[in-house]
C-alpha positions as CSV (number, residue, x, y, z in Angstrom):
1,X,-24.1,4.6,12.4
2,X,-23.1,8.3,12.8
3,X,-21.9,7.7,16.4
4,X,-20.1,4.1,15.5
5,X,-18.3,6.3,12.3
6,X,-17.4,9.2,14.9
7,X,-15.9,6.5,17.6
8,X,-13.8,4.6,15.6
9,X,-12.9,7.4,12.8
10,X,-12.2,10.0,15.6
11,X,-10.5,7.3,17.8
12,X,-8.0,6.0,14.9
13,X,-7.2,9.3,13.5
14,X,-6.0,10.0,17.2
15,X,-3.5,7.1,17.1
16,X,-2.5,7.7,14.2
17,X,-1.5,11.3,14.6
18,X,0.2,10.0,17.7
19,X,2.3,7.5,15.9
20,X,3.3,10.0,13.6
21,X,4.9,12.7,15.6
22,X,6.6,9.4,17.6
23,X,7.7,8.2,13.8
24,X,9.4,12.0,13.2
25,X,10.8,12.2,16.8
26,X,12.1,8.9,17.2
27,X,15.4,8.0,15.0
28,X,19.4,7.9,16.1
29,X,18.8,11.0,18.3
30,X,15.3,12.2,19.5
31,X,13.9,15.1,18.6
32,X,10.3,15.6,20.8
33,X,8.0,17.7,19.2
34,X,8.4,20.2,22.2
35,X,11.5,21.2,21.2
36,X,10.3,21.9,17.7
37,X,9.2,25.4,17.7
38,X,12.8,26.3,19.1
39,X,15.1,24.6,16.3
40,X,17.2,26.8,14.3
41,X,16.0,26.5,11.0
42,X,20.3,26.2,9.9
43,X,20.9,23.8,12.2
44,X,21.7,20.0,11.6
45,X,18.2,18.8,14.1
46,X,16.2,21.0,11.6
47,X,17.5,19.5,8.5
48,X,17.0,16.2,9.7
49,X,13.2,16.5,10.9
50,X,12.2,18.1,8.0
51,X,14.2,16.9,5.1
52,X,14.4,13.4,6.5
53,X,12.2,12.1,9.0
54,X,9.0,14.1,8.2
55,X,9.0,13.2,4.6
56,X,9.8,9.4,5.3
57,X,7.0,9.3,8.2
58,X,4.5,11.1,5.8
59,X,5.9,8.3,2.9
60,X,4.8,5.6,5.0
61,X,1.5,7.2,6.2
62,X,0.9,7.5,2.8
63,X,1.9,3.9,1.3
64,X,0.3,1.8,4.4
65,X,-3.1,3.9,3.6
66,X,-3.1,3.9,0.6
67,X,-2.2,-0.2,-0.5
68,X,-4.8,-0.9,3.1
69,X,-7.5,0.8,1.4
70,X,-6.8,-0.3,-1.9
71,X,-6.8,-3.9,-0.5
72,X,-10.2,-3.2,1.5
73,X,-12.1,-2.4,-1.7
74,X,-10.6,-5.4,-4.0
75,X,-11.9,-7.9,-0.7
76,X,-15.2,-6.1,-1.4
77,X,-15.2,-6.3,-4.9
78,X,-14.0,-10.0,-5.3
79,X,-16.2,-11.1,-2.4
80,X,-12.5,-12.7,-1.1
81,X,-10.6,-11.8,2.5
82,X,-8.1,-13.3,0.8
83,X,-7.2,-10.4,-1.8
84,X,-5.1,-7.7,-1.9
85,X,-3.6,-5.2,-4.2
86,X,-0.1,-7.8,-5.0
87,X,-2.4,-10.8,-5.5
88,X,-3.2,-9.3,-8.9
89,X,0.3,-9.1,-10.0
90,X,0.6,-5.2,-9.8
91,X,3.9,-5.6,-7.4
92,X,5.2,-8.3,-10.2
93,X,4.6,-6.0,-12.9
94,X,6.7,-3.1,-11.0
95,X,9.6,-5.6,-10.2
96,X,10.0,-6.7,-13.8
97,X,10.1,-2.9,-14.8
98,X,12.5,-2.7,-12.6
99,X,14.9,-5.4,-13.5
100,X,14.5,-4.3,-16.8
101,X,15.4,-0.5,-15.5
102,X,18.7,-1.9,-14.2
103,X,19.5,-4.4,-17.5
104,X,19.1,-1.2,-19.6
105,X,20.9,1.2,-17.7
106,X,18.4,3.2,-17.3
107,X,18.9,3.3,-13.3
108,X,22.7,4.3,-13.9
109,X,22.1,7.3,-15.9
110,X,18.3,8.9,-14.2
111,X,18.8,7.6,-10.5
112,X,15.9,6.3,-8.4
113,X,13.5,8.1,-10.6
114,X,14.5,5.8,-13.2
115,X,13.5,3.2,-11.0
116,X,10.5,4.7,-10.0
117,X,9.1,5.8,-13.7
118,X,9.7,1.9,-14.7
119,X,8.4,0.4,-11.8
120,X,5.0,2.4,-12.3
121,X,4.8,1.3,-15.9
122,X,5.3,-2.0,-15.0
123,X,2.3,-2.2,-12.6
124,X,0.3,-0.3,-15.2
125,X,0.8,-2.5,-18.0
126,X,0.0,-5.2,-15.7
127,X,-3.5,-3.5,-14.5
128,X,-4.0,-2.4,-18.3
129,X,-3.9,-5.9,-19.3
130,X,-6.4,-7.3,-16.5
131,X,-8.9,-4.3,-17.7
132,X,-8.6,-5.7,-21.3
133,X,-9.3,-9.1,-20.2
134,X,-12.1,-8.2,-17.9
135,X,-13.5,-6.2,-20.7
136,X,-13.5,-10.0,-22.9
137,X,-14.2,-11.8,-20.0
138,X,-16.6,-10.2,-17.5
139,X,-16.4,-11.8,-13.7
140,X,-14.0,-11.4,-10.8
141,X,-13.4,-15.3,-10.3
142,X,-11.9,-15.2,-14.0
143,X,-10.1,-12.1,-13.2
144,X,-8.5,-12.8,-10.2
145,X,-7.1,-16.1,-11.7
146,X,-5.5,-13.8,-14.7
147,X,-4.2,-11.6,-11.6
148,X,-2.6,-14.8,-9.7
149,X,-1.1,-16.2,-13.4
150,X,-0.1,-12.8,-14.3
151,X,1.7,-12.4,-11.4
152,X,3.7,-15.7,-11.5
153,X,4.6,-15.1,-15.5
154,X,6.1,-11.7,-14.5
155,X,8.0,-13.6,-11.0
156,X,9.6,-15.8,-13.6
157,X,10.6,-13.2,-15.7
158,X,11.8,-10.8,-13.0
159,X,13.8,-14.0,-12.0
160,X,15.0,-14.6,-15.9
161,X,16.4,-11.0,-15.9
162,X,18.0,-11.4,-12.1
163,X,20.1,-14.1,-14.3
164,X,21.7,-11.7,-17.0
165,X,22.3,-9.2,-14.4
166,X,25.5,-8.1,-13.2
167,X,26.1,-8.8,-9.1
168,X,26.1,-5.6,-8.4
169,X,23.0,-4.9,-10.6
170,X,21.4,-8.4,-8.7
171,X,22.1,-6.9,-5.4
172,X,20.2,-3.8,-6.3
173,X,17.3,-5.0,-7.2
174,X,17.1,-7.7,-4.1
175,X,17.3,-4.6,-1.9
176,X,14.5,-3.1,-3.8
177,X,12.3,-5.6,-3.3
178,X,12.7,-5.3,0.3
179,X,11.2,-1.9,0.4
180,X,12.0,1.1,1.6
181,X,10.7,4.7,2.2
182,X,14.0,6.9,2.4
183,X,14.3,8.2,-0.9
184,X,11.5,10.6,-1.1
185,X,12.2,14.8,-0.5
186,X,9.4,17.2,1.2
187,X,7.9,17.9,-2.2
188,X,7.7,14.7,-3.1
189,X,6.1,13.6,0.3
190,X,3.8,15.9,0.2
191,X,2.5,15.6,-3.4
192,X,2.0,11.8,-2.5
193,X,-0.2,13.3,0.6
194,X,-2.4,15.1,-1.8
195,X,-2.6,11.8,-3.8
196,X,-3.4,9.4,-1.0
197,X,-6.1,12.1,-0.3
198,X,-7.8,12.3,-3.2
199,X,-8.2,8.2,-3.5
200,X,-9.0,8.5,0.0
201,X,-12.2,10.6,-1.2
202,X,-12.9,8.3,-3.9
203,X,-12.6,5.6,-2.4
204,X,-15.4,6.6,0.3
205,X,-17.5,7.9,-2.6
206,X,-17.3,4.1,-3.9
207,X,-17.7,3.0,-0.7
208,X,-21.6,2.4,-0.5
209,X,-21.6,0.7,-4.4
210,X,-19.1,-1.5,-2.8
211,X,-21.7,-2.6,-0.1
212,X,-24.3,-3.2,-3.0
213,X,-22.0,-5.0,-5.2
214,X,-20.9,-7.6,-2.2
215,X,-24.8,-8.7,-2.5
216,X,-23.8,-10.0,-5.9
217,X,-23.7,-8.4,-9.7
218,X,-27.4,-9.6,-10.1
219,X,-28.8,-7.8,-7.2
220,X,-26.6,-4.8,-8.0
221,X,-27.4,-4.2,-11.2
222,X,-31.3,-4.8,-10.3
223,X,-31.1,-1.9,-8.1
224,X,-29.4,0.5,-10.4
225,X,-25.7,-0.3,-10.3
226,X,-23.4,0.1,-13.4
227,X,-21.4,-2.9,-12.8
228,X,-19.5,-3.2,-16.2
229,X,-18.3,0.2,-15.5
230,X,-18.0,0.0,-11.7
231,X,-15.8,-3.0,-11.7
232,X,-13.3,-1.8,-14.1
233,X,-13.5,2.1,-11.9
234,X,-12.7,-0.2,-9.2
235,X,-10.0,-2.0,-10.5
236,X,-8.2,1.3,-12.1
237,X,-8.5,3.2,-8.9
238,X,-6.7,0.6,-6.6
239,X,-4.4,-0.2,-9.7
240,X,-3.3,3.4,-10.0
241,X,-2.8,3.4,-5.8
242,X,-0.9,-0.1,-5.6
243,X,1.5,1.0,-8.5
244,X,2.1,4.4,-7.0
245,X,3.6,2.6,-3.5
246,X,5.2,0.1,-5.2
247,X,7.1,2.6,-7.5
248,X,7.6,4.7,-4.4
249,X,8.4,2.4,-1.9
250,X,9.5,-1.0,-3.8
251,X,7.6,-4.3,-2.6
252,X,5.7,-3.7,1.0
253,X,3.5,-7.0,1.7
254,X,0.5,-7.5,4.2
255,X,-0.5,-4.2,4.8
256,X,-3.6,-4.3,2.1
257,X,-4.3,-8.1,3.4
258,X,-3.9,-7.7,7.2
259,X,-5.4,-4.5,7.6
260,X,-8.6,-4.7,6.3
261,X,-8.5,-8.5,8.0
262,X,-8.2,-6.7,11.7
263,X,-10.6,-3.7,10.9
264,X,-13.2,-6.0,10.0
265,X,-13.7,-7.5,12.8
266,X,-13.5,-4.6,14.7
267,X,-15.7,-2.2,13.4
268,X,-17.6,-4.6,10.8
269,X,-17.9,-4.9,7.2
270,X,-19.7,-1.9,6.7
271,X,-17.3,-0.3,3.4
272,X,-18.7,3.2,4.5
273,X,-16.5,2.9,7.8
274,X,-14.4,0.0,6.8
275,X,-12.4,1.8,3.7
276,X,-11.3,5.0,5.8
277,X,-10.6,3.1,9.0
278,X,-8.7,0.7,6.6
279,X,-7.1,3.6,5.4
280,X,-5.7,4.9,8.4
281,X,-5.2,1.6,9.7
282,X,-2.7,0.6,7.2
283,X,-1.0,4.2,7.5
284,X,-0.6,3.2,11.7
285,X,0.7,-0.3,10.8
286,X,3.2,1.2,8.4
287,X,4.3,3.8,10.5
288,X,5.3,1.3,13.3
289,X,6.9,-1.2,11.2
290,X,9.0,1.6,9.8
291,X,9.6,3.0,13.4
292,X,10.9,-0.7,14.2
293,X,13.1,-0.7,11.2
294,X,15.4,2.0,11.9
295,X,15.5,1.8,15.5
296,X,15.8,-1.3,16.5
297,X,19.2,-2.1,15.0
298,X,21.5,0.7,15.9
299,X,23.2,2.2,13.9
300,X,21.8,0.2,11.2
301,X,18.1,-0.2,9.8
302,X,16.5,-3.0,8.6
303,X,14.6,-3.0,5.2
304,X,10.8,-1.6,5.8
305,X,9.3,-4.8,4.3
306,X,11.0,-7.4,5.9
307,X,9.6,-5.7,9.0
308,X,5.9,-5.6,7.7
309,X,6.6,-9.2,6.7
310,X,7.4,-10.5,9.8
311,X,4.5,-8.5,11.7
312,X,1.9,-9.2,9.4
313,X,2.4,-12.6,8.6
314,X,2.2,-13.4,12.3
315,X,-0.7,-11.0,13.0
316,X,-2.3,-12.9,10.1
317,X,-1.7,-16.6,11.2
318,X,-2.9,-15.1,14.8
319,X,-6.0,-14.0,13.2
320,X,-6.5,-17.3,11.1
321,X,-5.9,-19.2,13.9
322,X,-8.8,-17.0,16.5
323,X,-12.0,-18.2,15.8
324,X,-14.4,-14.9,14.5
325,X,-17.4,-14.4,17.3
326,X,-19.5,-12.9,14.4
327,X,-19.8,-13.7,10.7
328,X,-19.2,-10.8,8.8
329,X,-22.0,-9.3,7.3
């Protein structure tokens, strides 16, 4: 186990450096980390690699890590390949606080931290409201059915709100929904580094409970497990991830389903590997969707999502479609 966890750990975290210093080189004009050490710290090529490209690179390292992990712990906890961190209505919660963000003004006077500030207590009251009704209801099947209604009840009220709005208001929040990862400054950046971090941690700490509990609540709790606190830890932690990227970064799909999907069946279902590996995985995949969103239209970019869209809904009809040589475990 040691040598498999040094392989594939020591082996991703090598690609994913990689595809980080391509992400802050690559952009209208290269600038190859060679040249690095020698830029004037006045001039225009330094402005641009550290206010711009290294914050939006670390942004997306961040985001795809942080909704891939979230999504490889809800698959564990739910028993389901199927889940992921928007299945239980946390992106619909933050696109109805943001609609209502925009209706109110609130946008118009604070900016994109407006935005942001209603987009996260959108997801929250979402997750707060699927903790209450686990708490009444214990069981993940009932849960993940409040998720998928939640969700739709806050789609047809995000939709409702798209209605009243003005065009220009409408327009907005379209584009918001389509993600995107240019907004955030250096300190910003960083601070969501030392976030994605810290669940990182916890989320490894949780990792071997997550084995037990995929044996079923029964045999967890016979040997020891907590589960009616474990569940709703669970549930908070990925909660408190999911509605971090969404208010960051707007509406990113795939990562936390795909992800986890191809890590899986690579390195196995082991949640002691499988939750970091998913973790850098998803920060790799977003880093080269986002690299093929502003280079590939020039001098345009495309929105981040519509990029992860595209790529992960094929890598995921691909995978549906290739029979599995092993049965996960």
């Amino acid at each position: 186990m040691k040598r498999k966890f040094a392989t594939w750990i020591g082996g991703s975290s090598f690609v994913m450096l990689l595809c980080l210093a391509f992400s802050v080189s690559l952009g209208e004009s290269p600038l190859w980390p060679w040249i690095w050490p020698d830029l004037d710290r006045e001039s225009l090529e330094y402005t641009i690699l550290t206010q711009l490209r290294l914050p939006r690179s670390l942004t997306a390292l961040c985001i795809g890590g942080m909704l891939s992990m979230s999504g490889s712990i809800l698959q564990g906890l739910f028993k389901n390949p199927l889940v992921e961190p928007y299945t239980l209505g946390v992106s619909g919660g933050a696109s109805l606080g943001v609609a209502l963000a925009f209706l109110c003004g609130f946008v118009q006077t604070k900016g994109s931290s407006g935005s942001s500030l209603f987009a996260f207590a959108g997801a929250m009251a979402v997750s707060a409201i699927l903790l209450f009704y686990h708490k009444r209801h214990p069981g993940t099947n009932n849960l993940l059915l409040a998720g998928i209604m939640l969700s739709i009840l806050c789609s047809a009220a995000t939709t409702l709100l798209l209605s009243l709005s003005t065009p220009e208001n409408m327009t907005q929040i379209l584009y918001w929904t389509m993600g995107s990862l240019e907004n955030n400054t250096p300190d910003q950046a960083f601070r969501l580094l030392f976030v994605a971090l810290s669940g990182l941690i916890l989320g490894i700490l949780f990792s071997q409970r997550v084995n037990i509990l995929n044996f079923g609540g029964g045999t967890a709790r016979h040997l020891g497990i907590n589960t009616t606190v474990l569940v709703p830890a669970l549930l908070l932690l990925t909660a408190l991830l999911t509605a971090l990227c969404v208010s960051q970064a707007g509406i990113i799909g795939f990562v936390g389903l795909v992800v986890p999907h191809v890590s899986r069946r690579l390195a196995g279902s082991d949640y002691r590997l499988l939750i970091p590996l998913s973790f850098i995985g998803g920060g790799i995949f977003l880093l080269f969707c986002d690299l093929i969103a502003k280079t590939i239209i020039h001098p345009g970019q495309l929105p981040v999502g519509v990029v992860c869209g595209i790529l992960g809904g094929s890598l995921f009809i691909y995978l549906l479609l290739k029979p599995q040589k092993t049965q996960d475990a």
